[in-house]
C-alpha positions, 0 to 999 in steps of 0.5 A: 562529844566523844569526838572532842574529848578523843581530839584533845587527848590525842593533842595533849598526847602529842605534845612534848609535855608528855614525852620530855624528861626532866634532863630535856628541860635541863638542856632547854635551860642550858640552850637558853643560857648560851642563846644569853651569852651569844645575844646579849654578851656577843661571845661568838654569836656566829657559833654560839646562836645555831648550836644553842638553838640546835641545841633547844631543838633536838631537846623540845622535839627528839624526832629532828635527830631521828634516822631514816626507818622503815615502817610497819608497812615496809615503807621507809620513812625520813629520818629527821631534818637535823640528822640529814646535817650531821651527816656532814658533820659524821662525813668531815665534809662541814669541817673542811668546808669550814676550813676552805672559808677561813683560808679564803677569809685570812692573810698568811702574809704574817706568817711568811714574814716571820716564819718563827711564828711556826715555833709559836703555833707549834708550842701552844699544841703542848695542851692537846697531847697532855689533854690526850694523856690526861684522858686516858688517865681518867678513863677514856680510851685511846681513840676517844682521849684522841678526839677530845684532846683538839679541844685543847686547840680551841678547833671547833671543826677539827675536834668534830672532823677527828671525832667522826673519822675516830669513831667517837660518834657518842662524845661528837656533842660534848667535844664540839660544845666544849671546843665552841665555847671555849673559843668564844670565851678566849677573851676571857680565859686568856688574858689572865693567864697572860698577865700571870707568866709576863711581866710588865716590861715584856708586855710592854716590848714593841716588835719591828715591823714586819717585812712586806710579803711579796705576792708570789710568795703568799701565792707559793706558800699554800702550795709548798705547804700543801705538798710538804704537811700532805706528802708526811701526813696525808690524812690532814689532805681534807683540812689542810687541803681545804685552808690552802685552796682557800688562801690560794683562792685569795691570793691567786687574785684570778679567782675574785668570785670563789674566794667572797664565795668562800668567805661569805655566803658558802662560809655562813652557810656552813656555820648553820649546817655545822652549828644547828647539827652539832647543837643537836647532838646534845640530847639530855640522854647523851649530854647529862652524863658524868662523861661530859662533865670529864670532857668539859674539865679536860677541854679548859684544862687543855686549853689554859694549858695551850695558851701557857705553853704559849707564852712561856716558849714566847718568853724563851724566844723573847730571851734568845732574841734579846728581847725583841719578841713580845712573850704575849704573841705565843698565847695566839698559837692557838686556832681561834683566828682571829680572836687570840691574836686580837686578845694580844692585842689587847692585853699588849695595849693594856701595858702600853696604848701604843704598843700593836702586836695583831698582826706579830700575833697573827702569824702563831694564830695560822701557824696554830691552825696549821698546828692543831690540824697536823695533830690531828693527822698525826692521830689519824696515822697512829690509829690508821685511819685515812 
């Protein structure tokens, strides 16, 4: 009998019951919600799914994150499973990768056929560099304010990429939930900013088609893109490196096999790599913080101001051009490929069914990609990191 009762304390004290707080539960809450607005609200489940469930995870069993130990014994234990994938996260290694696939997944063609479109993504980075000062203000330092400033870029890989080459190992968590879940909601925060700063005549304008892109010209621009960001800021190699491999891997034409491999199998692969590792960042100990909430408010603050900053240098071109660019292209400069410029889209169609500004929009939206990786190269080189 004594046997049983001693089992079924050892059980009952194994379990999570006796060991979670009341902020561990908070969290399972939180993880149910996002799991909610991936499933059933389809806001960005390829994100949204492995961080939320990473996320439920590390709040139900601690030890998932736990770091490789040496026991009583001397003998060295393994740390836990999730903590073997954040060190990709911790190394830059899963952001660039990402990058690689997203080269691989997108046309540049926009881009080069419209080169203004660099003004465009240039224009909607304003968000990151007041998120930078705004964090300092409140009480971050500079380092710190630096890493949570690329939420404002709505780049989930490039906030995490910078927070780990800045030391900002402790804000790795709120940062890229904020950054994530702000490029899954796009479709919801932007368009009413849009409509705010635009008129319905400029909704309305139809842009000229875009000139066909000749192949050896999609196949040069990753490569003089390449020599030209690296060789000013050397620091965005890992990023910038990865996206253009992965676009020359698409337009070379000789490499069929590593550009699906990129896009597809290597590309998912990571996104679970990366997303249950970040989801697991956000113990109740490190998220539940007055910290978070700062990061998180400075996120959207950032980002409505990218999207604004956008379409208002839009509505500027759209004057010096005579009123042959839409102003709601500008609001794609930031990095959510592609899911900005489809909201041009879709706010443009709004105004006029027959109006089609995607692939108009797609150009600011790489250019953004572009963009917010040389901010955070330009971090890098203030504060000498390499």
């Amino acid at each position: 009998m004594d046997y049983i009762i001693n089992t079924l304390v050892n059980l009952a004290e194994q379990s999570a019951f006796t060991s979670l707080q009341p902020g561990n539960f908070v969290m399972i809450g939180v993880a149910c919600v996002f799991l909610y607005l991936a499933i059933a609200k389809d806001y960005e489940p390829l994100l949204l799914v492995p961080i939320s469930f990473g996320m439920l995870l590390v709040n139900l069993f601690p030890g998932i994150m736990a770091l490789p130990f040496v026991d009583a014994n001397g003998i060295e234990q393994a740390g836990g499973l999730l903590h073997y994938f954040y060190v990709g996260d911790e190394l830059g290694l899963w952001p660039s990768l990402i990058f690689l696939g997203v080269g691989a997944m997108t046309d540049f063609g926009p881009l080069i056929a419209n080169p203004k479109s660099f003004l465009l993504g240039a224009s909607a980075q304003f968000g990151v560099f007041f998120a930078y000062l705004a964090a300092i203000v409140m009480g971050f330092d500079d380092r710190a304010a630096a890493a949570i400033s690329i939420i404002g870029g709505a780049d989930g890989p490039t906030s995490i990429y910078l927070a780990g080459k800045l030391g900002q190992v402790k804000y790795m968590g709120p940062i890229a939930v904020a950054a994530y879940s702000y490029m899954s909601l796009v479709p919801i925060i932007q368009p009413p900013i849009m409509r705010a700063l635009t008129t319905k005549e400029e909704r309305c304008i139809k842009m000229e088609q875009l000139r066909h892109v000749t192949k050896l010209e999609k196949i040069l621009f990753p490569v003089i893109v390449t020599i030209v960001v690296v060789l000013i800021l050397p620091s965005t190699a890992p990023l910038i490196g990865m996206l253009m491999l992965g676009n020359l891997f698409r337009e070379s034409g000789v490499v069929k096999q590593l550009q699906e491999t990129a896009s597809n199998a290597m590309m998912y692969i990571i996104v679970i790599l990366l997303g249950t590792s970040v989801g697991a960042t956000t113990s109740a100990e490190a998220f539940l913080n007055f910290d978070t909430l700062k990061i998180v408010a400075l996120g959207l603050i950032a980002f409505c101001i990218s999207t604004a900053s956008g379409v208002l240098f839009g509505k500027l071109m759209c004057k010096l051009s005579g009123g042959k660019i839409n102003p709601l292209i500008g609001s794609a400069g930031v990095s959510a490929v592609p899911m900005s410029a489809r909201v041009s889209q879709k706010v443009g169609a709004e105004a006029d069914p027959t109006n089609f500004l995607l692939m108009h929009a797609m150009g600011p939206n790489v250019a953004g990609v572009i963009g917010t990786a040389v901010a955070a190269g330009t971090f890098m080189a203030i504060f000498g990191v390499k």
